[in-house]
C-alpha positions as CSV (number, residue, x, y, z in Angstrom):
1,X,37.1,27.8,-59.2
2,X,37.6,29.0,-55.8
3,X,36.3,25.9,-54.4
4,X,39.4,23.8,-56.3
5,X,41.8,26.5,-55.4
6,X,40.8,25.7,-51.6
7,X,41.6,22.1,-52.2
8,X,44.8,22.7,-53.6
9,X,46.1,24.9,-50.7
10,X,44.9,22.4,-48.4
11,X,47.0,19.6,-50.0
12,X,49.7,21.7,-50.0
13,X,49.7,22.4,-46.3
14,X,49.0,19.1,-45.9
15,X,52.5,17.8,-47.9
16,X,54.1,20.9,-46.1
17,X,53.3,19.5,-43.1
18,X,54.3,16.0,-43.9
19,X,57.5,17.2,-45.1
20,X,58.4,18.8,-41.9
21,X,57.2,16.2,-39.7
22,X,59.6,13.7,-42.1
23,X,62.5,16.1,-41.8
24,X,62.2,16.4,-37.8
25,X,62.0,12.4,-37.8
26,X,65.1,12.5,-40.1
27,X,66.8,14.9,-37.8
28,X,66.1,13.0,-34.9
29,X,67.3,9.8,-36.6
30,X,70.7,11.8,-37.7
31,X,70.7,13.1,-34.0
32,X,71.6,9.6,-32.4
33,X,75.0,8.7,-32.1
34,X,76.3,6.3,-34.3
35,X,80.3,5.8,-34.6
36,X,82.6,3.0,-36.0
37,X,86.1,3.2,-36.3
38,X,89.5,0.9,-36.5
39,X,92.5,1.7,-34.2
40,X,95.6,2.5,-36.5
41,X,97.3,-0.9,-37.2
42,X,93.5,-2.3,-38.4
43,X,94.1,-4.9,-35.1
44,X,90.5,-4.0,-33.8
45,X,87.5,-2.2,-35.1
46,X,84.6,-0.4,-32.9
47,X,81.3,0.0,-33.6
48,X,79.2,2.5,-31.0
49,X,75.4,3.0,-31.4
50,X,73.0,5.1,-29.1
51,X,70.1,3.4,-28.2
52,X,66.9,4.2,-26.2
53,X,65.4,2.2,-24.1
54,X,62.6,2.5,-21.4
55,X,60.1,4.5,-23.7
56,X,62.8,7.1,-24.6
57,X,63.2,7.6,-20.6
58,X,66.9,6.6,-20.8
59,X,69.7,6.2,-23.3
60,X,72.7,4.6,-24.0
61,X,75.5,4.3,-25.9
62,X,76.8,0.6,-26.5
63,X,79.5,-0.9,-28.1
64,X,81.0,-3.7,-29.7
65,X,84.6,-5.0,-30.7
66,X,86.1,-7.2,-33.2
67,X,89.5,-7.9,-33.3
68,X,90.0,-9.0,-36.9
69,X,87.0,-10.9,-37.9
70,X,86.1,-12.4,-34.7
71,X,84.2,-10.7,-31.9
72,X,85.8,-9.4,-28.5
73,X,83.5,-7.3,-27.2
74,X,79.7,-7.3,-27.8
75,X,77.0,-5.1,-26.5
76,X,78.8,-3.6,-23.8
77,X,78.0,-0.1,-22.0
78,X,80.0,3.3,-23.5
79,X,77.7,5.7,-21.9
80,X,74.4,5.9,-19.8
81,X,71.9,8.9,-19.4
82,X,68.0,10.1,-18.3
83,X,65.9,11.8,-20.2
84,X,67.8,15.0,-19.0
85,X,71.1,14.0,-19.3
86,X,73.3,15.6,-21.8
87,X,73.8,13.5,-25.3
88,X,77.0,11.5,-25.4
89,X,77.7,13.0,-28.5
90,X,77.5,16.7,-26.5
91,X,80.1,15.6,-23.7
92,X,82.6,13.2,-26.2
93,X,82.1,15.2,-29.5
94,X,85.4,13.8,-30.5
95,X,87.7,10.2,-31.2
96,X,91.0,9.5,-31.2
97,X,93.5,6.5,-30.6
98,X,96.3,7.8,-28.7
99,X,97.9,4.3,-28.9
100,X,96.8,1.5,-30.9
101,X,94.7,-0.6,-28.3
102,X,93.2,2.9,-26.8
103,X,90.2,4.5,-28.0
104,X,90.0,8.3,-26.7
105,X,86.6,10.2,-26.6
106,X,86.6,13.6,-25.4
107,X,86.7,17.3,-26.3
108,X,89.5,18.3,-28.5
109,X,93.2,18.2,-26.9
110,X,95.7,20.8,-28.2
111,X,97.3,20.8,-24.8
112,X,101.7,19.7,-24.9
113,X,101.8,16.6,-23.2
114,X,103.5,17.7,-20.4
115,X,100.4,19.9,-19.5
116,X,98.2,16.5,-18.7
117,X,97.8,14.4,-16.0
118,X,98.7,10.8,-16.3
119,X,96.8,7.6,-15.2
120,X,98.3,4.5,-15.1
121,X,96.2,1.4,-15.8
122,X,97.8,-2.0,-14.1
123,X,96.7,-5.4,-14.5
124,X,97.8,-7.3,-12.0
125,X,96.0,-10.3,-12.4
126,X,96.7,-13.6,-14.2
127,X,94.0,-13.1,-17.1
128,X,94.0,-10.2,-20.0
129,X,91.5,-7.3,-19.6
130,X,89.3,-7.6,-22.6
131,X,88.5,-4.1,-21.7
132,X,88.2,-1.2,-19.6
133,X,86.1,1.6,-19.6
134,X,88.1,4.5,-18.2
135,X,86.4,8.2,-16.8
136,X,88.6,11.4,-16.0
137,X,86.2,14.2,-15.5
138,X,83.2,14.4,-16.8
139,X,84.4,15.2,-20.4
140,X,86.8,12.6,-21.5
141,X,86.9,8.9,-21.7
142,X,89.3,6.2,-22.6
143,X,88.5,2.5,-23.6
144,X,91.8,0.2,-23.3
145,X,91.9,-3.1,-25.1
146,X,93.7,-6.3,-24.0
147,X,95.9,-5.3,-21.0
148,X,97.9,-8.7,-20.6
149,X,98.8,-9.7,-17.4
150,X,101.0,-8.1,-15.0
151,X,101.5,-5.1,-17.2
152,X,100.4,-1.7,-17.8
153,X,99.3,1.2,-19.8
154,X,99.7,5.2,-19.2
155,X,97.0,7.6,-20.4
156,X,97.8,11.5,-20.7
157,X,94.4,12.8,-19.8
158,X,93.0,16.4,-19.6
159,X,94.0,18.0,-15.8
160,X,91.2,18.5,-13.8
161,X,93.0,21.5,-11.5
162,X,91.1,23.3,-9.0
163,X,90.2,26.1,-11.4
164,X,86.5,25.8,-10.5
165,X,86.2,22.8,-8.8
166,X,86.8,21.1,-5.7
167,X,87.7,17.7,-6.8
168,X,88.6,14.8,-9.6
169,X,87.3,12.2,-10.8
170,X,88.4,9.0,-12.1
171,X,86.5,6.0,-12.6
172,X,86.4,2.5,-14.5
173,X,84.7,-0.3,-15.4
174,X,85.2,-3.1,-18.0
175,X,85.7,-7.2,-17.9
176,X,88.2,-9.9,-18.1
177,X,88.8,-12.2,-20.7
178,X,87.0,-14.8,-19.3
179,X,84.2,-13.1,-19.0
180,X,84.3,-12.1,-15.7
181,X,83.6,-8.3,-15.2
182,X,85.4,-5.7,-13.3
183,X,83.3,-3.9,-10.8
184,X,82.3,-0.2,-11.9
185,X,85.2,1.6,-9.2
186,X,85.2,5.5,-8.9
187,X,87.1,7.7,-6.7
188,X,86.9,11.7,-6.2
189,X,90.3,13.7,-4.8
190,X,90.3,16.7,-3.1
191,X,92.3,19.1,-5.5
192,X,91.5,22.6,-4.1
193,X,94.2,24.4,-3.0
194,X,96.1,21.5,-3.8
195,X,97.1,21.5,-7.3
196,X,100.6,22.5,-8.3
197,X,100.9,20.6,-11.9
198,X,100.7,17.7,-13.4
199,X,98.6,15.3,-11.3
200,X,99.1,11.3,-11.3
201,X,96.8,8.7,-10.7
202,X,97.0,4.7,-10.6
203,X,94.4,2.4,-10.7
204,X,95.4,-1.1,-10.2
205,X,92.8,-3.9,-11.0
206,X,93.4,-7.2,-8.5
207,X,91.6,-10.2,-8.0
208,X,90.1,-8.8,-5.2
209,X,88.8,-5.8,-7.2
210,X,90.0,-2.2,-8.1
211,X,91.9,0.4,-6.5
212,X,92.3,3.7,-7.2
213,X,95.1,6.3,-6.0
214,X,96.3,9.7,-6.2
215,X,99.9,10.4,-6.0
216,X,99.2,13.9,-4.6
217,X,95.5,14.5,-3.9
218,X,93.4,12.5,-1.0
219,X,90.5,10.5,-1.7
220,X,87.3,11.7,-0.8
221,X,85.1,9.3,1.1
């Protein structure tokens, strides 16, 4: 008798054990970042997935794009991180589209509009942007979608004043419609002391490259 009670408790443990095991591989499954959304007129729908690569030693965040049925963007970097880097899911926790060819991630923005900074995006190339990848701090980030030619987009963007910090950053990346890419191009300002308001930026994509500018901060080398 005692002997089958023994054998009992032990398979017990033993599917109590299995059934935490499956729930912390569940979790972790559930854990990985996995997002897809259409901007508000249906015109293009996105489709991010973390992925790890290097024997879990790095992660990223890809993403792909269709613009009705037919693909526009495929497998291209969102987001890129060690084994100690925060989650994207932890820095971007939420989505928007503040227009309907630009895809917002970020911390929830209950801010008036006047409040933000602006960046201006220009394309002053001859080919469309298939995209750009766009970074204002640390905590927010844009993708913009088919910039024609020798035009341009404005983003309202969280301010990064000098409250606790000695500089900004904005940076982008992203490619042409040919296929060509646009360089990853980052700049840092020094706000300290400096900021009275709202700050604007431009970042004005060439066929020589990328610039980036601050109306009132200097850049950093």
């Amino acid at each position: 008798m005692l002997q089958r009670f023994a054998s009992l408790a032990s398979l017990i443990c033993i599917c109590i054990v299995g059934f935490i095991i499956s729930v912390a591989c569940q979790a972790s499954e559930q854990g990985r970042f996995e997002l897809s959304t259409s901007s508000p007129t249906g015109t293009y729908q996105v489709h991010c997935k973390e992925v790890d690569i290097q024997d879990a030693e790095h992660h990223e965040v890809r993403f792909d794009v269709f613009k009705g049925r037919s693909p526009l963007i495929q497998k291209e970097v969102l987001y890129e991180g060690g084994r100690y880097d925060d989650k994207f899911s932890k820095l971007f926790p939420e989505h928007s589209w503040p227009s309907a060819s630009v895809l917002r991630f970020g911390r929830k923005d209950r801010l008036p509009e006047y409040q933000h900074d602006e960046v201006t995006v220009a394309n002053e190339t001859d080919r469309t942007v298939a995209y750009l990848r766009l970074n204002a701090g640390k905590y927010e980030a844009f993708l913009v979608f088919e910039l024609l030619p020798k035009s341009s987009v404005t983003l309202n963007v969280q301010p990064q004043t000098d409250d606790g910090r000695d500089a900004s950053y904005i940076g982008c990346k992203g490619r042409l419609d040919n296929g060509n890419p646009i360089a990853e191009s980052a700049g840092n300002f020094r706000v300290r002391g400096k900021y009275r308001g709202r700050a604007h930026y431009a970042v004005n994509i060439t066929d020589q490259g990328v610039s980036i500018k601050s109306k009132e901060f200097e850049l950093l080398p």
